[in-house]
N, C-alpha and C positions, 0 to 999 in steps of 0.2 A: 372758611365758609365755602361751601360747594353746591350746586344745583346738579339735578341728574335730570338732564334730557334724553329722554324715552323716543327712539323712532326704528326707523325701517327703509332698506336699499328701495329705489326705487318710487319714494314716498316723496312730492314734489312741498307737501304743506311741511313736513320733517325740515326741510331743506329751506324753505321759507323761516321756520321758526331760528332754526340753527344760526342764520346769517343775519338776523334781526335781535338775536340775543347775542351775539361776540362782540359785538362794537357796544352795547349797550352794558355789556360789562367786564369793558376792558377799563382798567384803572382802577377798579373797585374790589380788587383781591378775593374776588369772587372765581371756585375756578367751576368750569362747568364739564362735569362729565356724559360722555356719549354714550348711551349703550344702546346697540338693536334690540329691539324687543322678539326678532327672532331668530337668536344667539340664546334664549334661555325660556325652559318650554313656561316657569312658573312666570313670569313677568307676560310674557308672549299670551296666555291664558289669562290673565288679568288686565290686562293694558290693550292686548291686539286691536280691538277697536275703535279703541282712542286716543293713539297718534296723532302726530307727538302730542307728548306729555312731560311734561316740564313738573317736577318734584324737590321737593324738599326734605330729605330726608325721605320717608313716605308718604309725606303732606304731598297734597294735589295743589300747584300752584294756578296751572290751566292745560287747558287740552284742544287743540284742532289749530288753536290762532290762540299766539304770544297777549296773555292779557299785560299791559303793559301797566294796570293802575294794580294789578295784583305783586308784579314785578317790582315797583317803586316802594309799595309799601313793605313787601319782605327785605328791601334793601336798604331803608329805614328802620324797622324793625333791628336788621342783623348788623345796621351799624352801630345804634344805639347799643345793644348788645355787648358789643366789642369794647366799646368808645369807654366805660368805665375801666375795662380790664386795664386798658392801656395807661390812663392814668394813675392806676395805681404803681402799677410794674415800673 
C-alpha cells in the first residue's frame, strides 16, 4: 500500500502535512512516497496550486491540510482490502 504526497521546497503547509502523516502511518505498512511537484512539469501543471496533495494512486485524498477522517477511512478501506488476502495465503 502506498500514498503519494505531492509538495514543494519551501512550502511550510507540505511540511506540515508531511510530519502529521509519518507518525500517523508508521506501523500500518503504508509507505508514503514524496515527490516535488516541481521536479515534473506534467504533475507541476496539474497539482501546482494545490499543494500538498496527498493521493492515492491518482485519487485525491486531500489538499492544503491533512484530512484526517479521509485518511482513516482509506486506511480502513485498504486494510480491509488486504485483510482477506492474508487469510487466505
Amino acid at each position: 500500500m502506498e500514498l503519494t504526497l505531492l509538495t514543494r521546497a519551501y512550502c511550510h503547509l507540505c511540511d506540515e502535512m508531511r510530519q502529521t502523516l509519518e507518525p500517523l502511518l508508521a506501523g500500518t505498512g503504508v509507505t508514503l512516497r514524496v515527490i516535488d511537484v516541481d521536479d515534473d512539469a506534467a504533475l507541476e501543471a496539474r497539482w501546482s496550486a494545490e499543494v500538498p496533495v496527498l493521493l492515492d494512486d491518482d485519487a485525491l485524498l486531500c489538499a492544503h491540510r491533512l484530512d484526517r477522517a479521509a485518511l482513516a477511512s482509506w486506511l480502513r478501506a485498504s486494510a480491509a482490502a488486504v485483510a482477506p488476502e492474508q487469510k487466505i495465503g
